[in-house]
C-alpha positions, 0 to 999 in steps of 0.5 A: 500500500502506498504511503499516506499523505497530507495530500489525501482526504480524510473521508477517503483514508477511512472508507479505505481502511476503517482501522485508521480511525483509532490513529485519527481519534487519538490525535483528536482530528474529526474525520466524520463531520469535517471529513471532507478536509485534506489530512495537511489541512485538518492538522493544521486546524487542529492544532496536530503535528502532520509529521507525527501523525503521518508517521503513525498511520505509516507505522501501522498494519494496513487493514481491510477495506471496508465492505460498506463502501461498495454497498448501494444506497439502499443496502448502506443505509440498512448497513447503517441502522442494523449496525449503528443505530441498533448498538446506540439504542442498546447501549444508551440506556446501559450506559445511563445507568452507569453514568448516574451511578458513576456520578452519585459515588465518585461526584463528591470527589471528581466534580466532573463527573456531574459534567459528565453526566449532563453532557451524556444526557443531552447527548443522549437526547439529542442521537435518539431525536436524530436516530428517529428522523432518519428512520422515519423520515431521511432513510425512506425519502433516501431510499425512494429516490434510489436508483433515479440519477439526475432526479432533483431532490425534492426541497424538503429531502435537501433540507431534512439533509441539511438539518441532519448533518447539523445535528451531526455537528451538535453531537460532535460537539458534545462527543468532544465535551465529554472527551475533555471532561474526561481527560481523554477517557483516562482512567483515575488512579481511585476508579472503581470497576463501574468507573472503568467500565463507564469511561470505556463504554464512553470511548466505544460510544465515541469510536462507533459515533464518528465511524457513523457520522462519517459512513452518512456524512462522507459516502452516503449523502454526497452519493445521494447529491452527485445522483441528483446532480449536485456536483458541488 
């Protein structure tokens, strides 16, 4: 495989090779709502060294691309809900539990879990919104207009489209605020087991979230755009 470089689209490196993200998450760059950007560019934006973070992503073992990425829209789509949408209605309210619980014993002696568990909350609130919009609105008006290239989206689909990847930067921006609450999801030398189990299950919300965002944000709907004639 051909080296990476800051040449690439961020978007394009992922679809190619899911196992980057773990690299592109650790250096804190946003690959899923701002996956459009140049590697060079998005480092620059973020603050991140382009040299180091292209040596890690060098450094690794290449993974397999992803199946996902060759599925029609039809078929990505159902890919998305089996997948995404059915771990964040199970996993949502485990974690609740375990973040109120996580809260009530630790709180008095790490404030920020009272932070923690406002900003889940909220987070929670707003996916389970968006994940009801999407199946019940977005995903079918999508999927009826399949398979029909150089057929205008209605006005109403460009906006349920619009509106959704706006959602999608509101729950980054939550994702972001319970990383820096939590100091990268680092485990405190005073954790308890559901302490531990909460920060980990935090990380796997984060991970599956972005790989989420990025599979609508980055294949599916600029796919959804180009066969409507939008070329932008």
């Amino acid at each position: 495989m051909a080296a990476y470089t800051g040449e690439q689209i961020l978007g394009d490196i992922v679809t190619a090779d899911p196992s980057t993200t773990r690299i592109l998450s650790r250096f804190g760059i946003d690959f899923c709502c701002h996956g459009r950007r140049r590697l060079a560019d998005a480092c620059a934006a973020d603050g991140v060294d382009a040299g180091e973070l292209l040596a890690a992503l060098n450094a690794g073992e290449p993974g397999r691309p992803a199946d996902w990425a060759g599925y029609d829209d039809v078929s990505l789509i159902a890919h998305i809900v089996s997948t995404h949408h059915r771990f964040l209605w199970d996993e949502f309210p485990r974690l609740t539990e375990l973040v109120a619980k996580v809260a009530r014993v630790h709180g008095p002696r790490h404030g920020e879990l009272i932070g923690v568990r406002e900003v889940f909350h909220r987070l929670r609130e707003e996916m389970e919104s968006h994940l009801r919009r999407e199946e019940t609105l977005l995903f079918p008006q999508i999927s009826l207009h399949a398979g029909r290239p150089n057929q205008a989206l209605p006005d109403h689909v460009r906006a349920e489209l619009s509106g959704n990847q706006d959602e999608h930067d509101r729950c980054g921006d939550l994702l972001a605020e319970l990383r820096a609450l939590t100091g990268g999801y680092a485990v405190p030398a005073d954790a308890c087991a559901s302490y531990t189990a909460m920060l980990a299950g935090l990380a796997d919300l984060e991970s599956d979230i972005h790989l989420h965002v990025h599979k609508e944000n980055n294949v599916l709907f600029p796919r959804v755009l180009a066969a409507a004639g939008d070329r932008d």
